[in-house]
C-alpha positions in Angstrom: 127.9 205.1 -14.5 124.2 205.1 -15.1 124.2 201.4 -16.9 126.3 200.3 -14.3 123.8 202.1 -11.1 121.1 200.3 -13.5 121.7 197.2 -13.2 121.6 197.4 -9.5 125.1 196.8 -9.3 126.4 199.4 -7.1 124.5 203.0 -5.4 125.6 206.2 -5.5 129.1 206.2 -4.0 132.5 205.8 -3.9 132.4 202.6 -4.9 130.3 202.9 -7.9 132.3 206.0 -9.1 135.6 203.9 -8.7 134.1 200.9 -10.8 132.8 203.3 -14.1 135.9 205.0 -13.9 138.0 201.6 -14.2 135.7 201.0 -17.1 135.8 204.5 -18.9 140.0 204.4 -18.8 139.5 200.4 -20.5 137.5 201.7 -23.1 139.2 205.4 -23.5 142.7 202.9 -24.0 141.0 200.5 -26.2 139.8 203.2 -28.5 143.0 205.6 -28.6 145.6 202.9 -28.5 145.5 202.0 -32.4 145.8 206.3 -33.0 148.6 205.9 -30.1 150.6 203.7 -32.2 150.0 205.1 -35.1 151.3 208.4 -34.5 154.6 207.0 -32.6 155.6 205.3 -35.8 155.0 208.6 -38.0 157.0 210.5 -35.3 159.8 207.9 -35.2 160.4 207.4 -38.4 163.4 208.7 -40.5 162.9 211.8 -42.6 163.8 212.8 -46.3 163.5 210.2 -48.6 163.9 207.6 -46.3 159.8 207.9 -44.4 158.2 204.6 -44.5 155.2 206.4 -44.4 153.6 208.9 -46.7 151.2 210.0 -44.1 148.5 209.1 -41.1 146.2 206.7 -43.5 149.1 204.9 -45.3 150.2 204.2 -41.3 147.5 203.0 -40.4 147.0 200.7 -43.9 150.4 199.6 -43.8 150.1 198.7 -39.9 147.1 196.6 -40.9 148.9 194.9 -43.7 151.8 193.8 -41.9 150.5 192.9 -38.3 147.2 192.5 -38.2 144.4 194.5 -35.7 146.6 193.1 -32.9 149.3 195.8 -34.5 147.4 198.5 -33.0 147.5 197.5 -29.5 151.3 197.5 -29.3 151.8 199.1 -26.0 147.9 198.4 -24.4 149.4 197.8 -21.3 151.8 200.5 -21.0 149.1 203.0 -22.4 146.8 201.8 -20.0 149.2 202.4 -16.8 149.3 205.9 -17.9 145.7 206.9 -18.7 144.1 204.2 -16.4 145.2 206.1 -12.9 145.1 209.2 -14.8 140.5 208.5 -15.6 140.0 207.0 -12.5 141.7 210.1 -10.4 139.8 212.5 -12.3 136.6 211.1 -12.7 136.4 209.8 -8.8 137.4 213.8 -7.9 134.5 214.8 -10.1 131.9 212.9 -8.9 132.7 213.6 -5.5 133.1 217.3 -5.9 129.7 217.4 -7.1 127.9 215.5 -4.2 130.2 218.1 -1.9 128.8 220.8 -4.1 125.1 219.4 -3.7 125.4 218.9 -0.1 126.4 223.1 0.1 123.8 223.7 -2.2 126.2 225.0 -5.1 
């Protein structure tokens, strides 16, 4: 929000809180997308003797062997449809809670 006010871009508003809070849920989904994945295959996979994987870093090794980087963002889309709404909501409310809060002098 302040690199974004900084560049001149927007003022303090509604609009400006709408913008870095479309930009916080892209990165927040960048960043916990390849985890995302990673713990959906350790959840799904059979049990006993039968686990493809011995644990969280042979996931994420074996992930990287077979597929690539682009392994890990399996699902951006979806995961982003969930948490995108979900940041923008919440940090939008924030932000104008606290200029009502100001304006009260809270």
């Amino acid at each position: 929000k302040r690199q974004m006010k900084g560049w001149g871009m927007f003022q303090e508003g509604l609009g400006l809180h709408f913008s870095a809070s479309m930009v916080s849920g892209l990165v927040v989904t960048t960043v916990m997308n390849p985890f995302d994945v990673v713990s959906t295959r350790l959840y799904n996979q059979p049990q006993g003797q039968h686990r493809v994987y011995k644990g969280l870093f042979d996931c994420f090794a074996k992930t990287f062997r077979a597929e690539g980087v682009g392994g890990f963002f399996k699902g951006w889309l979806a995961h982003y449809a969930r948490l995108g709404p979900h940041t923008v909501l919440s940090l939008v409310f924030w932000e104008q809670t606290k200029l009502v809060a100001k304006k009260l002098g809270m």
